[in-house]
DOROLO-306040 format. One record per residue (C-alpha): residue number from 1; residue in one letter; x, y, z. Coordinates in nm, 3 decimals, decimal comma. Example, Ala and Ser with C-alpha at 12.3 -4.5 7.8 and 13.67 -1.06 7.14 Angstrom:
BEGIN
<1 "A" <1,230 -0,450 0,780>>
<2 "S" <1,367 -0,106 0,714>>
***
This chain:
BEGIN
<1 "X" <0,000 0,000 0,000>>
<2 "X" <0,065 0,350 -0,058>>
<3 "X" <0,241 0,531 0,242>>
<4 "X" <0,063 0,815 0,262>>
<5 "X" <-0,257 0,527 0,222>>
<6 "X" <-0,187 0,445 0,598>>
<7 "X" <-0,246 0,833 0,734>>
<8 "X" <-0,571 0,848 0,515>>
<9 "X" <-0,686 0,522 0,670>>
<10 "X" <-0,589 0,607 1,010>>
<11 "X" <-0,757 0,972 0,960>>
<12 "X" <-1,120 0,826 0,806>>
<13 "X" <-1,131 0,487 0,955>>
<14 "X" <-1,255 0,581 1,330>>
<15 "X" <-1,604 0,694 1,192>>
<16 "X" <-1,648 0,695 0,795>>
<17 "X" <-1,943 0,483 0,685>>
<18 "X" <-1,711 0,204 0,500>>
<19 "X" <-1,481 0,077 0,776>>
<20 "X" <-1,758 0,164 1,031>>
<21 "X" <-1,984 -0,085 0,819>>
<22 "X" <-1,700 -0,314 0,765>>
<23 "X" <-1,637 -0,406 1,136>>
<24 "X" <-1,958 -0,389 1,258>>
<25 "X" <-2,057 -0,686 0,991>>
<26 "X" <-1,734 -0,849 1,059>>
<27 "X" <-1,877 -0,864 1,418>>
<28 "X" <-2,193 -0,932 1,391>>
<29 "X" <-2,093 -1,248 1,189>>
<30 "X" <-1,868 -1,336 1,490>>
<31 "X" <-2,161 -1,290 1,732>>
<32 "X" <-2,337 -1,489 1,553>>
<33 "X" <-2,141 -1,798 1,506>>
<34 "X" <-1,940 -1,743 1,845>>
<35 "X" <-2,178 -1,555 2,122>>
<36 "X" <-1,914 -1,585 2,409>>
<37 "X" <-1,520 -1,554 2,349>>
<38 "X" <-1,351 -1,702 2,653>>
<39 "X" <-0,977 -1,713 2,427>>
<40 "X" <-0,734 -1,469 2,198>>
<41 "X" <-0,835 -1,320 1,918>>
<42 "X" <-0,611 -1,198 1,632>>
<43 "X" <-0,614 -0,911 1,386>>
<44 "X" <-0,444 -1,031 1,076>>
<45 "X" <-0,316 -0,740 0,881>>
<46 "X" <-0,468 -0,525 1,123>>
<47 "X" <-0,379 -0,171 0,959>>
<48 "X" <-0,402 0,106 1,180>>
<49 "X" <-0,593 -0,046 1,492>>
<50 "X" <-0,938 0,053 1,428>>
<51 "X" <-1,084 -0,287 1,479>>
<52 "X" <-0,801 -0,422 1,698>>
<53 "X" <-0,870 -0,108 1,935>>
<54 "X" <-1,261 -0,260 1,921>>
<55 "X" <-1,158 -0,613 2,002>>
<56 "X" <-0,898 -0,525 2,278>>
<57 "X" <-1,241 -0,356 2,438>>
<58 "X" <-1,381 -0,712 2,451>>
<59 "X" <-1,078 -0,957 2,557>>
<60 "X" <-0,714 -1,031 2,492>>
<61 "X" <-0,625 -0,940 2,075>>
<62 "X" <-0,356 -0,928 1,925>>
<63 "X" <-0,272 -0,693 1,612>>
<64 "X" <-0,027 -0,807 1,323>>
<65 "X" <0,128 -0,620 1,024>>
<66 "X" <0,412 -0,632 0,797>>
<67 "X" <0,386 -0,238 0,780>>
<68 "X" <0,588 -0,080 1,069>>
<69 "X" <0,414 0,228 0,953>>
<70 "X" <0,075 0,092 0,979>>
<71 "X" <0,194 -0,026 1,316>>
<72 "X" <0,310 0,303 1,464>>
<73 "X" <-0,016 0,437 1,393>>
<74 "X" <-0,244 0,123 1,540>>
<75 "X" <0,021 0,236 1,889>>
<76 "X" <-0,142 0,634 1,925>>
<77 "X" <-0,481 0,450 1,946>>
<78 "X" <-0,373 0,364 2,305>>
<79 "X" <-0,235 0,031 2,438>>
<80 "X" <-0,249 -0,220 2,223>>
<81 "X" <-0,053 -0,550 2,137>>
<82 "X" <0,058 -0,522 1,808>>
<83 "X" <0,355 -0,737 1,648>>
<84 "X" <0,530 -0,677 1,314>>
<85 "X" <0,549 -0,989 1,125>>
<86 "X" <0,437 -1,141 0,757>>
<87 "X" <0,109 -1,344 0,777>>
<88 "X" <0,274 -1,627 0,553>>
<89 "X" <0,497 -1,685 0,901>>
<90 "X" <0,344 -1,613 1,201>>
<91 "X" <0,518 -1,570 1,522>>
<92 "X" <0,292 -1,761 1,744>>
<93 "X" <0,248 -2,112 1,828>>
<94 "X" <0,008 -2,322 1,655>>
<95 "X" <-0,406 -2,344 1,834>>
<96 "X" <-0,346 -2,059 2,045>>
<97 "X" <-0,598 -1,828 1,913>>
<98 "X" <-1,007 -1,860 1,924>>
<99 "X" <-1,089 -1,623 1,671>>
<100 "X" <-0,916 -1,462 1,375>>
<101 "X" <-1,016 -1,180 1,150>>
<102 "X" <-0,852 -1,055 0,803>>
<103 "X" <-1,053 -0,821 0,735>>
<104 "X" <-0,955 -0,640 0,354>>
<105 "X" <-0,616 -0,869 0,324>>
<106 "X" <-0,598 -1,147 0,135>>
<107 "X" <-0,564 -0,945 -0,169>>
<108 "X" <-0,257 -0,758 -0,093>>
<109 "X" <-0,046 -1,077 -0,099>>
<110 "X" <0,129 -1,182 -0,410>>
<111 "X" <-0,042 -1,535 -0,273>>
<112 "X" <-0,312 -1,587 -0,012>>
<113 "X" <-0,253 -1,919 0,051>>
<114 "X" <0,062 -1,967 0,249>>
<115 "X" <-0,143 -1,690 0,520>>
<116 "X" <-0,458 -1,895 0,477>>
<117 "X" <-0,281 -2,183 0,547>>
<118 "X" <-0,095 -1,996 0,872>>
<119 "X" <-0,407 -1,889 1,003>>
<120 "X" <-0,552 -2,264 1,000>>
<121 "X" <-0,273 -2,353 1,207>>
<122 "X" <-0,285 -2,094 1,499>>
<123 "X" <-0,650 -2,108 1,512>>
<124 "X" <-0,767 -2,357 1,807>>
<125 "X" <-1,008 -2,627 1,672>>
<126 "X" <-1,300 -2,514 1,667>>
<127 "X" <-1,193 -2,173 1,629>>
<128 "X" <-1,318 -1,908 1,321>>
<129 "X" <-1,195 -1,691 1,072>>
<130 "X" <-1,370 -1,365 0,961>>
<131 "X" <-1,261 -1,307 0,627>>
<132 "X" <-1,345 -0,986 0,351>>
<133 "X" <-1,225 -0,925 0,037>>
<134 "X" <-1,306 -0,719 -0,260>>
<135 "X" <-1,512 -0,843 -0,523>>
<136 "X" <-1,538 -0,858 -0,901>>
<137 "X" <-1,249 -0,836 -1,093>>
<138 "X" <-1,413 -0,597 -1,340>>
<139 "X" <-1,462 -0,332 -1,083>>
<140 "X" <-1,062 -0,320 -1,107>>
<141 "X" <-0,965 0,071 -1,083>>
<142 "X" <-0,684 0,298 -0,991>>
<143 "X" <-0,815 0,262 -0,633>>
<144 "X" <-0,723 -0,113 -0,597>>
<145 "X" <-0,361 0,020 -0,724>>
<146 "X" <-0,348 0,259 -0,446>>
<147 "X" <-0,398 -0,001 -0,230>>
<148 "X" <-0,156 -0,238 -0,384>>
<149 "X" <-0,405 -0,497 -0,407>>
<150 "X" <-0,346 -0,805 -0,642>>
<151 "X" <-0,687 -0,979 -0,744>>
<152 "X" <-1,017 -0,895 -0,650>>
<153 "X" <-1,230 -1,219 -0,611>>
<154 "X" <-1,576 -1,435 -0,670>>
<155 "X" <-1,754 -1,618 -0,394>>
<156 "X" <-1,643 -1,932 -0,584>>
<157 "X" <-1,265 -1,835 -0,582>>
<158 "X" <-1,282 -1,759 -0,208>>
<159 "X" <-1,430 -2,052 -0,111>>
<160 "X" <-1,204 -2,288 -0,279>>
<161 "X" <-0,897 -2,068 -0,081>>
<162 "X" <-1,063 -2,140 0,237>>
<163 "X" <-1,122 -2,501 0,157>>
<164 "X" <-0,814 -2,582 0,017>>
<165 "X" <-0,621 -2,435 0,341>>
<166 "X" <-0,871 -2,674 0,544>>
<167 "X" <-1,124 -2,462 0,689>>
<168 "X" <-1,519 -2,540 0,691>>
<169 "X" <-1,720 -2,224 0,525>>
<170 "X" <-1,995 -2,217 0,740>>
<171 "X" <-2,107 -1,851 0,584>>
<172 "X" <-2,036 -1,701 0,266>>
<173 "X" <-2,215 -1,359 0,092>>
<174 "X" <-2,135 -1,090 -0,075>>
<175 "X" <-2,168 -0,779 0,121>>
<176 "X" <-2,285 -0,397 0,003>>
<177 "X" <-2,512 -0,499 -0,280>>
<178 "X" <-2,702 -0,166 -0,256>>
<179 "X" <-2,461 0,019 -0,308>>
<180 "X" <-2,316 -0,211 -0,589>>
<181 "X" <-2,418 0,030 -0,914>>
<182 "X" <-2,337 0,392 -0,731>>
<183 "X" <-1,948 0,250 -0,659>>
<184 "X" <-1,938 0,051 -1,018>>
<185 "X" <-2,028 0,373 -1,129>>
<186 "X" <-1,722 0,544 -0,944>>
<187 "X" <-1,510 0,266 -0,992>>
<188 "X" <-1,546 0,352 -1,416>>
<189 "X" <-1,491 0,702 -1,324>>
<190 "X" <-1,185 0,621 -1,153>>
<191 "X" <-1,016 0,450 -1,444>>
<192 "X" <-1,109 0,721 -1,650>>
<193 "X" <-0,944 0,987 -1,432>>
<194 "X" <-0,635 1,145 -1,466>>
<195 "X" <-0,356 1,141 -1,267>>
<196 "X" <-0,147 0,891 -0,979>>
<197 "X" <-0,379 0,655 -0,877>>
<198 "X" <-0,545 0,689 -0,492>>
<199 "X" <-0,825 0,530 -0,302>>
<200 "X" <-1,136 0,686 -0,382>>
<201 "X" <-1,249 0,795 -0,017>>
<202 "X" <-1,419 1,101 -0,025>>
<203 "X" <-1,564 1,367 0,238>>
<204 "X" <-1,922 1,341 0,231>>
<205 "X" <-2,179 1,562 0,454>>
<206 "X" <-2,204 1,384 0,849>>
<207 "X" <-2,602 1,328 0,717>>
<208 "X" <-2,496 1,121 0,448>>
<209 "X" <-2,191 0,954 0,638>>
<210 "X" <-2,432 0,825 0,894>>
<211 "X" <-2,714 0,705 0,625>>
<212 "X" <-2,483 0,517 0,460>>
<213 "X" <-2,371 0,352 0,799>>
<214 "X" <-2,771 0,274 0,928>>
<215 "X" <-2,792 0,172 0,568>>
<216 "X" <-2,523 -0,106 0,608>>
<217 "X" <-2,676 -0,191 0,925>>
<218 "X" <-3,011 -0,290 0,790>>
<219 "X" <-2,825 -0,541 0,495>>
<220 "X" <-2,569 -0,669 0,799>>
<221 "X" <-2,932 -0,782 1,017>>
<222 "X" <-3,029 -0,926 0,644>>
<223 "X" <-2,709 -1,114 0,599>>
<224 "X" <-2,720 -1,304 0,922>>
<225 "X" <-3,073 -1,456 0,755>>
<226 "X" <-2,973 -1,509 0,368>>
<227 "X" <-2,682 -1,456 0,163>>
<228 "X" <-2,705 -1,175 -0,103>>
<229 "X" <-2,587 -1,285 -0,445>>
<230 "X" <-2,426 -0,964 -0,532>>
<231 "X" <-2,220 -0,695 -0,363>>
<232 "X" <-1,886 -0,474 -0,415>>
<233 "X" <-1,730 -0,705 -0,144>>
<234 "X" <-1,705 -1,075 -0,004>>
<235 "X" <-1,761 -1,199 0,402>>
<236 "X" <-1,683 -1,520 0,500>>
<237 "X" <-1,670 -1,761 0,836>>
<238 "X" <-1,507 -2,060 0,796>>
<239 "X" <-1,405 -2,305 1,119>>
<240 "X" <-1,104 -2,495 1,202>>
<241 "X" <-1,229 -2,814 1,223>>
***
C-alpha cells in the first residue's frame, strides 16, 4: 500500500461509513457464530488499529502487520498488542488463538494461501476466521492500485482458498449490494481519471456519512438470515475443524 494510504486510513477509519460498516458486519458475523469468546483473538493485517482497538475492548487481541508504519499508527490509538510480522509466518504457536479476522487482506499478498494456510494452524479447533475481500475483478480501478491490491475475487474463488487451506465455510455472501451500481459507477470514473492513482475515499456531509452507515446496518441484520448474491465485497466464516 501506498504510504501516505496508511495516514488516510488512520484519519477516516474511526467513523467513515465504510470501515464503520466493515467491522460492525465483521462482528456481527462473529456474534453470531461465536456468542461468548472465553480465548485470543487476532487481527491479521490489522492496519491502523481501528478494529483491533474494538476487540482489545472485549478480551485479549492481538494486532499483526508487515507495515511498521501501519503499526506506529495502530500504537497512538492507546495500548495495544501489536507485532510486526508477515502473515505467511506467524510468530505464534500453533491453536493458540479462538478467533481470527482478516478483514480487507488477502488481496494484498502476491499469494493468499501460504497466510490462509498460517491462520488454519494458529486457530484452536473449533476456532473461526472472519474473512473480507473485494469483489469482481471488473470493478478493477486505480483505487485497488493505491492499495496495492493483487486480485479482486468471486464467492467461488474464495471458497475454494478457504477449503483448500482446510477450513469449513460455514457462511459465505457478498456484502454492500445496494450500493453495488453507485461505486461501479465510481469505480469507471476512476479509471477514466487522470492522474497517480489513490483510493477513492471522499468527504461526504455527516447526514450522508451516517445514512450510509444505518444503511449497512439494515443489509448486515439481512445477511445473518440469507446470503445476497451480489455486492462490491465478499464476508466469510469458515471453522477450524
Amino acid at each position: 500500500m501506498q504510504p501516505q494510504e496508511y495516514q488516510r486510513m488512520f484519519q477516516w477509519e474511526g467513523d467513515y461509513w465504510w470501515f464503520v460498516a466493515r467491522r460492525r458486519l465483521a462482528q456481527a458475523l462473529l456474534q453470531a457464530h461465536l456468542p461468548e469468546i472465553t480465548g485470543r483473538m487476532l487481527d491479521a493485517g490489522c492496519g491502523t488499529g481501528a478494529l483491533l482497538r474494538e476487540l482489545h475492548a472485549r478480551g485479549v487481541a492481538v494486532g499483526v502487520d508487515v507495515e511498521r508504519e501501519a503499526l506506529c499508527l495502530t500504537r497512538q490509538r492507546g495500548a495495544l498488542t501489536v507485532v510486526q510480522a508477515r502473515l505467511e509466518t506467524l510468530p505464534f504457536a500453533s491453536a493458540c488463538f479462538q478467533v481470527a479476522f482478516a478483514l480487507d487482506v488477502l488481496e494484498h499478498l502476491p499469494d493468499e494461501r501460504p497466510a490462509l494456510r498460517e491462520l488454519h494452524r494458529v486457530l484452536q479447533v473449533g476456532g473461526y476466521l472472519i474473512v473480507s475481500v473485494p469483489a469482481y475483478s471488473w470493478l478493477w480501478s486505480k483505487h485497488d492500485v493505491a492499495l496495492a491490491h493483487y486480485r479482486r475475487y468471486t464467492a467461488r474463488m474464495l471458497q475454494a482458498r478457504l477449503c483448500e487451506a482446510g477450513f469449513q465455510v460455514q457462511r459465505l455472501s457478498y456484502a454492500l449490494g445496494a450500493l453495488l451500481p453507485a461505486i461501479a459507477l465510481m469505480r469507471w470514473l476512476d479509471r477514466l481519471r487522470p492522474g497517480a492513482p489513490a483510493a477513492t475515499v471522499m468527504p461526504l456531509p455527516r447526514w450522508l456519512n451516517r445514512a450510509l452507515i444505518r444503511l449497512q446496518d439494515w443489509e448486515t441484520r439481512y445477511l445473518l438470515r440469507r446470503r445476497l448474491p451480489f455486492g462490491v465485497s465478499l464476508v466469510a466464516v469458515a471453522q477450524r475443524e
